[in-house]
C-alpha positions as CSV (number, residue, x, y, z in Angstrom):
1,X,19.6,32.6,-8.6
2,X,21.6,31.9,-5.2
3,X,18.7,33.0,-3.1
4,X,16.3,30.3,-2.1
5,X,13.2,32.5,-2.1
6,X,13.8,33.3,-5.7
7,X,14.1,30.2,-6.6
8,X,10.6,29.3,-5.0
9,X,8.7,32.6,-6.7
10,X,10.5,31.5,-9.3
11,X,8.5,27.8,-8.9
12,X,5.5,29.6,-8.1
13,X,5.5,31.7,-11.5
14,X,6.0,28.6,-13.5
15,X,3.5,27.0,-12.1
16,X,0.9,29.3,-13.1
17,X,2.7,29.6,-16.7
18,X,2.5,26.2,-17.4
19,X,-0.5,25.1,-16.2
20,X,-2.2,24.3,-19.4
21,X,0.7,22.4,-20.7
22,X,2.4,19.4,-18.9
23,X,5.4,19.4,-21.1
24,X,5.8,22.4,-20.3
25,X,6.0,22.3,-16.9
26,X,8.2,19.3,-17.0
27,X,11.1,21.5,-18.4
28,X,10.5,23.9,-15.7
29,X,10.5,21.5,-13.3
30,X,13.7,19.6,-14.7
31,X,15.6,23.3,-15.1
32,X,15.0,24.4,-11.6
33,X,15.6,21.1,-9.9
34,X,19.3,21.8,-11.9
35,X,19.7,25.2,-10.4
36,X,19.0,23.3,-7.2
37,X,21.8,21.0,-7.6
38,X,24.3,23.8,-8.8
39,X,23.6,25.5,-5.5
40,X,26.1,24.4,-2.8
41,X,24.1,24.4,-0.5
42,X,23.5,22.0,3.0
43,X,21.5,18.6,1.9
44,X,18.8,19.7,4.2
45,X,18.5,22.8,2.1
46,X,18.7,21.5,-1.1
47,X,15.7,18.6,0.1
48,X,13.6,20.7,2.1
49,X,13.6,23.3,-1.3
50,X,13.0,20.1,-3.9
51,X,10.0,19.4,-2.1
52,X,8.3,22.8,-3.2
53,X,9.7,22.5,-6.2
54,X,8.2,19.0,-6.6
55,X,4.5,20.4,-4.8
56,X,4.6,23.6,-7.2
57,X,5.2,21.9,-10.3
58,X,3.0,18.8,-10.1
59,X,3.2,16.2,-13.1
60,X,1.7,13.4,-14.2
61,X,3.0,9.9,-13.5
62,X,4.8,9.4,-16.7
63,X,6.4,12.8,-16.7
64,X,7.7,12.0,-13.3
65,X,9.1,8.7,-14.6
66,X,11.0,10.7,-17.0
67,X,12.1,13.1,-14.6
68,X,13.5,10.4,-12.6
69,X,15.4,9.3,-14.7
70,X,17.0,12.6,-15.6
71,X,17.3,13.3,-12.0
72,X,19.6,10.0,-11.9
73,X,21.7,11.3,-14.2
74,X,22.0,14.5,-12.3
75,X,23.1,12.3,-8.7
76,X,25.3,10.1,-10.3
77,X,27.3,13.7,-10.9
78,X,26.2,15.4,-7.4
79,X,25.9,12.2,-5.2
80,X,22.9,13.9,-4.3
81,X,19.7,11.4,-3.4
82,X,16.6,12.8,-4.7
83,X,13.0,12.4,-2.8
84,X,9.6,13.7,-2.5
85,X,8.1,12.6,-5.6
86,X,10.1,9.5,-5.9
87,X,9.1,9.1,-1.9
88,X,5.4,9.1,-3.0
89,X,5.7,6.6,-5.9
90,X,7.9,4.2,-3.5
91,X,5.0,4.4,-0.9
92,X,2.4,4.1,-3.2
93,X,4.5,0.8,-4.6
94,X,5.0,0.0,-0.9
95,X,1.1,0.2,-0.4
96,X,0.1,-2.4,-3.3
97,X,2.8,-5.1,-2.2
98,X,1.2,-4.7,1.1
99,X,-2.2,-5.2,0.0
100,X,-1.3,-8.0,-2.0
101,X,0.8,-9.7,1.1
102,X,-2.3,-8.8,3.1
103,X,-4.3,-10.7,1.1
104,X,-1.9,-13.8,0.8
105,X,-1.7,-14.1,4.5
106,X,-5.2,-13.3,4.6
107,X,-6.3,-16.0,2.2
108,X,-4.0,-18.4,4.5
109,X,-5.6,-17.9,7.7
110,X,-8.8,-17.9,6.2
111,X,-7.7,-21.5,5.0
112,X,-7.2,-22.4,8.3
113,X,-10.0,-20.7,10.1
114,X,-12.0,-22.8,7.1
115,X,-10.3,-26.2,8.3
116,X,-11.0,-26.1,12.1
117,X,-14.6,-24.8,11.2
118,X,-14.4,-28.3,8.9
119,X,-13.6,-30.5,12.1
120,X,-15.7,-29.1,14.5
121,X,-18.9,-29.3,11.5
122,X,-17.2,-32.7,11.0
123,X,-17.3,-33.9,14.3
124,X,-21.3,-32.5,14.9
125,X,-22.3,-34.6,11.7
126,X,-20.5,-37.9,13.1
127,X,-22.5,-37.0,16.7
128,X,-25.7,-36.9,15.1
129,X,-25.1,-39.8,13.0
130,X,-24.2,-41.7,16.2
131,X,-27.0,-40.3,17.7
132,X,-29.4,-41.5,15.7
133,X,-28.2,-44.6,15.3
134,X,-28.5,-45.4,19.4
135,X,-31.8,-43.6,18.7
136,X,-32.9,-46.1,16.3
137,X,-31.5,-48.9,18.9
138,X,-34.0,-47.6,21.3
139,X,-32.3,-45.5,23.2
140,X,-34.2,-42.6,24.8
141,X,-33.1,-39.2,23.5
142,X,-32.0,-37.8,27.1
143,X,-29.4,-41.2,27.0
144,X,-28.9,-40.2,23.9
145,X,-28.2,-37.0,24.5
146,X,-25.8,-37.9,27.3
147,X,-23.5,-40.7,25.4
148,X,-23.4,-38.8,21.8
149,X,-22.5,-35.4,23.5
150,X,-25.8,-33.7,21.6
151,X,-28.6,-31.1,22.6
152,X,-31.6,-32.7,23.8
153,X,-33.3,-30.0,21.3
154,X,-31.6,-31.5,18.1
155,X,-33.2,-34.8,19.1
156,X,-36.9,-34.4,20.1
């Protein structure tokens, strides 16, 4: 198989031949992605090819593991960097340990947001005790108001 199209009916046919069996598939999968790498053809080629190969012949996550791995094996011989699937499962990786640094820094600036909202609540308690204090001196509320830095309305 030296033509590309054949070796993408070739993917399509599988696909439909193993659809009701994963394991299956993954042998297909693994046996053309070894024709691939046989081939000497361009990188580009080779890539842009795997990536049918890996959309025809979907498998589940621990299948892809174990495809991986055999894939590995097949670089360290070709020197030939695999993608697409291993692509996906990298961003998908890259997506949680971005969520969880989101939330990290997220919980931080929440933390400080929380401590200036603590001063300024801080400082309007210590106002009103202040005010009532001068109010309970005899001060009137608008001098009150005035020296204690408070709304008139939270004193009448």
């Amino acid at each position: 198989m030296d033509n590309a199209f054949g070796l993408i009916t070739a993917a399509h046919l599988l696909t439909q031949q193993t659809r009701q069996n994963n394991n299956e598939r993954y042998d297909a999968k693994l046996r053309l992605i070894r024709l691939l790498y046989e081939r000497q053809w361009e990188r580009k080629r080779i890539v842009e090819l795997f990536r049918v190969i890996d959309w025809f012949l979907e498998l589940p996550s621990e299948l892809r593991q174990k495809l991986k791995t055999e894939i590995y094996r097949m670089e360290e011989n070709q020197k030939m960097p695999y993608v697409t699937s291993f692509e996906r499962d990298a961003k998908e990786e890259g997506i949680v340990i971005g969520k969880e640094i989101g939330v990290v820094e997220g919980m931080e600036i929440g933390k400080e947001i929380g401590k200036e909202i603590g001063v300024v609540e801080g400082i309007e308690i210590g106002q009103l005790k202040v005010a009532r204090k001068l109010m309970a001196s005899g001060f009137s509320a608008e001098e009150v108001a005035s020296i204690a830095e408070v709304p008139l309305a939270l004193l009448v």
